[in-house]
C-alpha positions as CSV (number, residue, x, y, z in Angstrom):
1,X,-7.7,-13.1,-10.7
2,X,-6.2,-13.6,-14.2
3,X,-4.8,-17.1,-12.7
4,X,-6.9,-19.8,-10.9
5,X,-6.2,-19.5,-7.3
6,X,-4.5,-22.4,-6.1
7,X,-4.9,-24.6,-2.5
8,X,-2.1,-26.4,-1.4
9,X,-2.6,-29.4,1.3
10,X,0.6,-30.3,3.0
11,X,-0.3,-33.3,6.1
12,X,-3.7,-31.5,6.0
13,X,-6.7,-33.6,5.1
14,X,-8.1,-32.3,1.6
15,X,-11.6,-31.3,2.8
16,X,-14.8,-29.7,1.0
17,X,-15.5,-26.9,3.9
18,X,-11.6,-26.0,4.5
19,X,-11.5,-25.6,0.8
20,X,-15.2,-23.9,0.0
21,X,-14.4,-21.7,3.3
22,X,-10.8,-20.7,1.8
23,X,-12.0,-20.4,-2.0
24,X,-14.8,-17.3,-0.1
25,X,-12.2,-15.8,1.3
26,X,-10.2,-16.0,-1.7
27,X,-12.8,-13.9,-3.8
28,X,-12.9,-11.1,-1.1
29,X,-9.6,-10.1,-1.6
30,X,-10.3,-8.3,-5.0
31,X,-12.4,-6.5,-3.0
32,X,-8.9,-4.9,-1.1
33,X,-6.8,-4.2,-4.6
34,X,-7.5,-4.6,-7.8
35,X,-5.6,-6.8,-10.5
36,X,-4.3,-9.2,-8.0
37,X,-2.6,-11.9,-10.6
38,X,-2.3,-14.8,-8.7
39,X,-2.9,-16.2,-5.3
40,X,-1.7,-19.2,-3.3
41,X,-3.0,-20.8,0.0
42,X,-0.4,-23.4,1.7
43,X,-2.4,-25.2,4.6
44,X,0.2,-27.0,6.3
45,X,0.1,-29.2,9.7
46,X,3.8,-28.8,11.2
47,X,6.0,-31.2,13.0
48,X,4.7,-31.0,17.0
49,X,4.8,-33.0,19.9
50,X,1.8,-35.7,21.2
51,X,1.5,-33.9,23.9
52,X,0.8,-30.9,22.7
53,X,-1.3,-31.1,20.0
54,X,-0.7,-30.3,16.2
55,X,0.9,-26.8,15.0
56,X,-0.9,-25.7,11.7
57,X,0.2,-22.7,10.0
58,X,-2.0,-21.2,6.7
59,X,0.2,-19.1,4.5
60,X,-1.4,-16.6,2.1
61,X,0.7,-15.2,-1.3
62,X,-0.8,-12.9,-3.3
63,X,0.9,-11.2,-6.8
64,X,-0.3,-7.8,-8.0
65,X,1.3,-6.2,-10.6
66,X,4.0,-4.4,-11.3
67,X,6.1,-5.7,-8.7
68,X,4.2,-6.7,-5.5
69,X,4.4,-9.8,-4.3
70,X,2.5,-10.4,-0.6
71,X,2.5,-12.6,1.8
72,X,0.7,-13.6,5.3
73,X,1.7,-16.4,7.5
74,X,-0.1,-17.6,10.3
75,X,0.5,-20.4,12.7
76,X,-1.1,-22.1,16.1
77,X,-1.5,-25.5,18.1
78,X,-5.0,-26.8,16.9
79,X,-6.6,-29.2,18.8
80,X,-10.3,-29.5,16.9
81,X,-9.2,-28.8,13.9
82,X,-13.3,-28.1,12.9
83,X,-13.7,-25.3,15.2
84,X,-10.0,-23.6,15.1
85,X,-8.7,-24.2,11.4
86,X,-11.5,-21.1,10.5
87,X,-9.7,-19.0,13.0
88,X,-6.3,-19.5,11.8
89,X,-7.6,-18.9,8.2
90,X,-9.1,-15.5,9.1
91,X,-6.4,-14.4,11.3
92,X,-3.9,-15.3,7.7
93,X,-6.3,-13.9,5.2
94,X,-7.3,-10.2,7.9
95,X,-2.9,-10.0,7.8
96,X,-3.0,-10.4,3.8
97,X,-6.3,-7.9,3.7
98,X,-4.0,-5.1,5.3
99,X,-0.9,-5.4,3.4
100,X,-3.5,-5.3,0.1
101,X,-5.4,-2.2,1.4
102,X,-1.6,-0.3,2.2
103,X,-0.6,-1.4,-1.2
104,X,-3.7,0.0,-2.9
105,X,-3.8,3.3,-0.7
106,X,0.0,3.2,-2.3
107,X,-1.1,2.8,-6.0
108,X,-3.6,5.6,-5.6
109,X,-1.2,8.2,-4.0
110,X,1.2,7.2,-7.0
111,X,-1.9,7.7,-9.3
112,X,-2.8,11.2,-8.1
113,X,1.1,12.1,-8.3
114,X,1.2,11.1,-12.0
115,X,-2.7,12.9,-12.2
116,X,-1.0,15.9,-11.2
117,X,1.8,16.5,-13.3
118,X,-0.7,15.7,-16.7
119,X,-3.1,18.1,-15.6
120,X,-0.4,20.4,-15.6
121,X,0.7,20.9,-12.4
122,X,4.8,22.2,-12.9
123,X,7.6,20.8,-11.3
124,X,9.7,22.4,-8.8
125,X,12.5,22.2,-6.5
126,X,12.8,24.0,-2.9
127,X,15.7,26.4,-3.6
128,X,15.1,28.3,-0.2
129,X,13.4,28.3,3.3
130,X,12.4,30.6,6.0
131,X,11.6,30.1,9.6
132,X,9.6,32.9,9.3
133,X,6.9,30.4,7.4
134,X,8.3,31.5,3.4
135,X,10.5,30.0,0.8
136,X,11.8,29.9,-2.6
137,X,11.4,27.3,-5.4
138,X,12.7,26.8,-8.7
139,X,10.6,25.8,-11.3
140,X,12.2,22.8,-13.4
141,X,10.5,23.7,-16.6
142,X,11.4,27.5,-17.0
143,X,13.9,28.1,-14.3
144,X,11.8,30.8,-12.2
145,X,12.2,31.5,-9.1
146,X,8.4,31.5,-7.2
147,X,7.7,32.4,-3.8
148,X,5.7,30.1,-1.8
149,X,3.7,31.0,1.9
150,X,3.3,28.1,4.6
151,X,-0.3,28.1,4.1
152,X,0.3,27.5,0.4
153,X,1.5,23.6,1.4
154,X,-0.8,21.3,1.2
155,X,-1.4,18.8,3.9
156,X,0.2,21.0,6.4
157,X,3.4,19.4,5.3
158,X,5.5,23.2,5.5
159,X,7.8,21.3,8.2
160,X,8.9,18.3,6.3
161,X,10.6,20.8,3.6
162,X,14.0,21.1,2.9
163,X,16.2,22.5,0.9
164,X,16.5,20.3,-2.4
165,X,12.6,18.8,-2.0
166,X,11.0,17.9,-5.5
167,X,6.9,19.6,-5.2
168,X,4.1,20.0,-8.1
169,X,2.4,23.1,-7.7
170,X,0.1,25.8,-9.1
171,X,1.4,29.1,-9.6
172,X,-0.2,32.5,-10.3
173,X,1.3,36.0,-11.0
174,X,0.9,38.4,-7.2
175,X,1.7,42.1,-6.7
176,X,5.6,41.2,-6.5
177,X,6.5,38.3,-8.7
178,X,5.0,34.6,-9.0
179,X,3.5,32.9,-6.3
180,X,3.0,29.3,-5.7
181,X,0.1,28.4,-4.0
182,X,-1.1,24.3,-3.6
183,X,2.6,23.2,-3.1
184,X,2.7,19.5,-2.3
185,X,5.9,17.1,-1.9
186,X,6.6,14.5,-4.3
187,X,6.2,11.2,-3.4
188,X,4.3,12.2,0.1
């Protein structure tokens, strides 16, 4: 983390296991997504009745650049704070894991996109579609018109299609024209 994480106490005794247990799961999370910024942890003890017990709620916010700010907020009734706080920590920090593994499953599809156009995948644009399993798309760089087969789209994706879609794909010269063969869409 390029900033020191930071531990905020609010009506929660300040103590050296809440904060070494915290501060463990804290270095995990790079473990999730890389390039995570900054991260705050909000321990907080809510207003609850006598009767009752005391609500505690952990809050988890994590920053990873560009633009992703995350956030996990658990809360319970505690009674032995000793044996229950750990829970309630986990259950915030297992939320904040999940958001960071979609996130970085995100950033990698984004990657591969970008991958695939500099290796020199071309544009294209679905200009027409078949039931029969066939279509038409227009290559934004030279304007051609390439035939493409269901079995040439990747990830079985032939039904999500439409007319106007924006795919990368390969193309190679058949017996009656152009032919695109590993057509994927855009921004899958």
């Amino acid at each position: 983390m390029q900033i020191a994480p930071e531990i905020i106490f609010h009506d929660v005794d300040r103590s050296p296991w809440v904060e070494s247990y915290v501060l463990e799961r804290l270095a995990r999370l790079e473990k999730f997504a890389q390039g995570i910024t900054s991260c705050r942890v909000s321990l907080t003890q809510e207003q609850a009745s006598h009767h009752k017990g005391n609500r505690y709620s952990v809050m988890v916010e994590v920053r990873l650049p560009p633009n992703h700010d995350l956030a996990a907020k658990k809360a319970k009734m505690i009674h032995d704070m000793a044996t229950q706080l750990p829970a309630l920590i986990n259950l915030a920090f297992g939320a904040i894991e999940r958001q960071l593994k979609k996130t970085a499953a995100l950033r990698r599809a984004d990657v591969k996109q970008a991958d695939l156009r500099h290796d020199g995948h071309p544009h294209g644009i679905v200009e027409k579609l078949f039931d029969e399993g066939y279509g038409f798309l227009r290559a934004v760089d030279d304007d051609r018109q390439i035939y493409f087969h269901r079995n040439s789209v990747l990830h079985g994706d032939f039904e999500r299609l439409a007319v106007g879609t924006e795919v990368l794909f390969t193309a190679q010269d058949g017996e009656q024209g152009p032919q695109a063969y590993s057509v994927q869409i855009v921004g899958r």
